[in-house]
C-alpha positions as CSV (number, residue, x, y, z in Angstrom):
1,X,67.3,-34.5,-19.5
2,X,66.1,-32.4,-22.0
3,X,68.3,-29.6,-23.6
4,X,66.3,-26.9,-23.4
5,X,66.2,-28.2,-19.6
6,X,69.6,-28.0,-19.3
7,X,69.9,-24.7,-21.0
8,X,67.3,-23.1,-18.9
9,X,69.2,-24.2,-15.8
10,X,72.8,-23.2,-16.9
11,X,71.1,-19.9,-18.4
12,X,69.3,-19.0,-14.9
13,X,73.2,-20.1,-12.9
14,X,74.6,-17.9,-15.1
15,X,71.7,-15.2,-14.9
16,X,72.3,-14.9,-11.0
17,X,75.6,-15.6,-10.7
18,X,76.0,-12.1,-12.6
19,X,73.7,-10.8,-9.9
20,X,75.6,-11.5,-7.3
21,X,78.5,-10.7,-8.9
22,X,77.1,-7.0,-9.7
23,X,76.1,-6.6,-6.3
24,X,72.2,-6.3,-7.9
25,X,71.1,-8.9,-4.8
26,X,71.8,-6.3,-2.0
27,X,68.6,-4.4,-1.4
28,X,70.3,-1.9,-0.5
29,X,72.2,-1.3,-3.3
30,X,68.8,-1.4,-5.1
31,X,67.6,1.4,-3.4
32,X,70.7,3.4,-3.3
33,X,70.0,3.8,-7.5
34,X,66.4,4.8,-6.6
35,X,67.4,7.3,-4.2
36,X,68.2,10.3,-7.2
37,X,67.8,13.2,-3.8
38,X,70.1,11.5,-1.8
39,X,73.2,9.4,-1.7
40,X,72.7,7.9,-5.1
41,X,74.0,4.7,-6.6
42,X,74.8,4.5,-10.3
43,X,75.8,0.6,-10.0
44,X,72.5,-0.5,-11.1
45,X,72.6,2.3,-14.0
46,X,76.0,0.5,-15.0
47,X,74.8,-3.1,-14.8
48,X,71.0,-2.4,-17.3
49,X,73.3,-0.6,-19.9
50,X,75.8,-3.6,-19.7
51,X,72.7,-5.6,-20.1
52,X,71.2,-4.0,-22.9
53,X,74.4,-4.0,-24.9
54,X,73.9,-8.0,-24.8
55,X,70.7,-8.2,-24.8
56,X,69.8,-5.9,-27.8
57,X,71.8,-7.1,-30.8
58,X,70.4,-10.8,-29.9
59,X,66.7,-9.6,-29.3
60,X,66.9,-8.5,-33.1
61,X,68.1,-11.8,-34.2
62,X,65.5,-13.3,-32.2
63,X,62.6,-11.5,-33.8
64,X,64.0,-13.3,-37.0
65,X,63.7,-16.5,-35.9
66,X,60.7,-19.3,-35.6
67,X,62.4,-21.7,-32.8
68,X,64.8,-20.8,-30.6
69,X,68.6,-22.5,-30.2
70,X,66.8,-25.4,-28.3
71,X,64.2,-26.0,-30.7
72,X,61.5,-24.3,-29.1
73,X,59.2,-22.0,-30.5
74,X,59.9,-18.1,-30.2
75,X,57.7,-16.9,-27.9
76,X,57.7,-13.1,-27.7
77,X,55.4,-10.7,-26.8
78,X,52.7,-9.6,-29.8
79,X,51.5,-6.6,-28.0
80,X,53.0,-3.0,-28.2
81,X,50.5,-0.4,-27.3
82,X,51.8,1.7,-24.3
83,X,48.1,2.1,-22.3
84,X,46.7,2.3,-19.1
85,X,47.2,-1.0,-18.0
86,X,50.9,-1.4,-19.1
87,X,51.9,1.8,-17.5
88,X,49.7,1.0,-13.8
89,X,51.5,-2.5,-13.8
90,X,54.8,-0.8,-14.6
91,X,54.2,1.7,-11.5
92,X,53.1,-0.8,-9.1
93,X,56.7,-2.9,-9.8
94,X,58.3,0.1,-9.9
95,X,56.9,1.1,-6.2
96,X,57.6,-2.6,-4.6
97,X,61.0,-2.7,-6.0
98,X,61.6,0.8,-4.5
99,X,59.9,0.2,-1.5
100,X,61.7,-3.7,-0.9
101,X,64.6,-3.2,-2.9
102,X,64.5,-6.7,-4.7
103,X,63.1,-7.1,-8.2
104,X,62.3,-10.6,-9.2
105,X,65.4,-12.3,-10.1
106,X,67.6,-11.1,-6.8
107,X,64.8,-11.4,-4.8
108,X,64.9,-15.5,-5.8
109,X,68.8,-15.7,-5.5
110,X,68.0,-14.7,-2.2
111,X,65.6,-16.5,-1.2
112,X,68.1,-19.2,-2.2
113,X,70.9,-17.8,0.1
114,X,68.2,-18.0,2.9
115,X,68.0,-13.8,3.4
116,X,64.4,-13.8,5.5
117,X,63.3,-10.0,3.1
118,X,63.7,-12.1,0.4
119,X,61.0,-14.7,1.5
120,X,58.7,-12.2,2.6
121,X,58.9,-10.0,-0.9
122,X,58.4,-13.5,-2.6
123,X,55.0,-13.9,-0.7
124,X,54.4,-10.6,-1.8
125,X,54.8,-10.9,-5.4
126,X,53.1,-14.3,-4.9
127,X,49.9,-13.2,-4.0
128,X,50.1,-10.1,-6.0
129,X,50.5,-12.6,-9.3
130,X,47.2,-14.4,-7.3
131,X,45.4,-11.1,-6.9
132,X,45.9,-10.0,-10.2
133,X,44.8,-13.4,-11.9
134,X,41.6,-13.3,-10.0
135,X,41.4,-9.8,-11.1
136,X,41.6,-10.8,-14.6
137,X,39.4,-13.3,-14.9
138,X,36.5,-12.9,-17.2
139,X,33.4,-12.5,-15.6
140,X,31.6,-15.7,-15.0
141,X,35.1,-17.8,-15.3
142,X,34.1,-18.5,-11.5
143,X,31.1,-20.6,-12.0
144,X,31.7,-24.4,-11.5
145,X,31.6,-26.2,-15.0
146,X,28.6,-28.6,-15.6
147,X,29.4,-32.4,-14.1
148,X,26.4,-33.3,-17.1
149,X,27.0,-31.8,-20.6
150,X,24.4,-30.0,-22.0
151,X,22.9,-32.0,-24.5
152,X,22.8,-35.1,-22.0
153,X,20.9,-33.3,-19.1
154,X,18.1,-32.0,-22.3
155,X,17.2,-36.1,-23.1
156,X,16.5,-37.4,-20.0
């Protein structure tokens, strides 16, 4: 098996083992740190600041680098503009997540626990991924491709 395979696998364990560990699978737990007016949660608050403390200092190295520790190449995001269409996709998470109380990585160690909300937000997030690459496409990306090249169909 291949070790970046491997690494993936043991990363992702790891990744929602400190999920559930944290608590972060429990929707409402979730929704308890979105509720600010009410009876609010700070456990999430605690668990993205432990997160970023990790995560930062090797993000930095990580810019440095061509390939990652696997050998595969560095793969990070070239854009950096805040627009229109960074902020809208940013508010429509934010407003599932609030509204479900899973964000993608509890919601799929719950689907693997078998927790039914957990299904049905995975659907959800599914077809939104669907909607949006529809959405996305460039116009005419729809039309069916040519069974005869060009240049073939002209000399006959």
């Amino acid at each position: 098996m291949p070790r970046a395979l491997v690494s993936a696998f043991v990363l992702g364990l790891l990744f929602g083992v400190g999920l559930v560990l944290a608590g972060m699978t429990d929707p409402q737990r979730v929704q308890g740190f979105l509720d600010v007016a009410g009876a609010w949660d700070p456990t999430l608050a605690f668990v993205m600041g432990a997160a970023l403390v990790v995560a930062t200092p090797l993000f930095r190295i990580a810019r440095r680098r061509e390939q990652g520790v696997c050998g595969t190449p560095m793969m990070l995001p070239s854009r950096q503009a805040i627009d229109r269409r960074l902020v809208a996709g940013s508010a429509v998470f934010g407003v599932g997540w609030g509204l479900a109380g899973f964000c993608p990585g509890p919601a799929i160690v719950d689907m693997g626990a078998g927790i039914a909300g957990a299904w049905w937000f995975g659907g959800a997030m599914v077809a939104g991924m669907l909607v949006y690459g529809w959405l996305a496409r460039p116009p005419g990306a729809l039309q069916p491709t040519r069974l005869v090249p060009q240049a073939t169909q002209d000399a006959e």
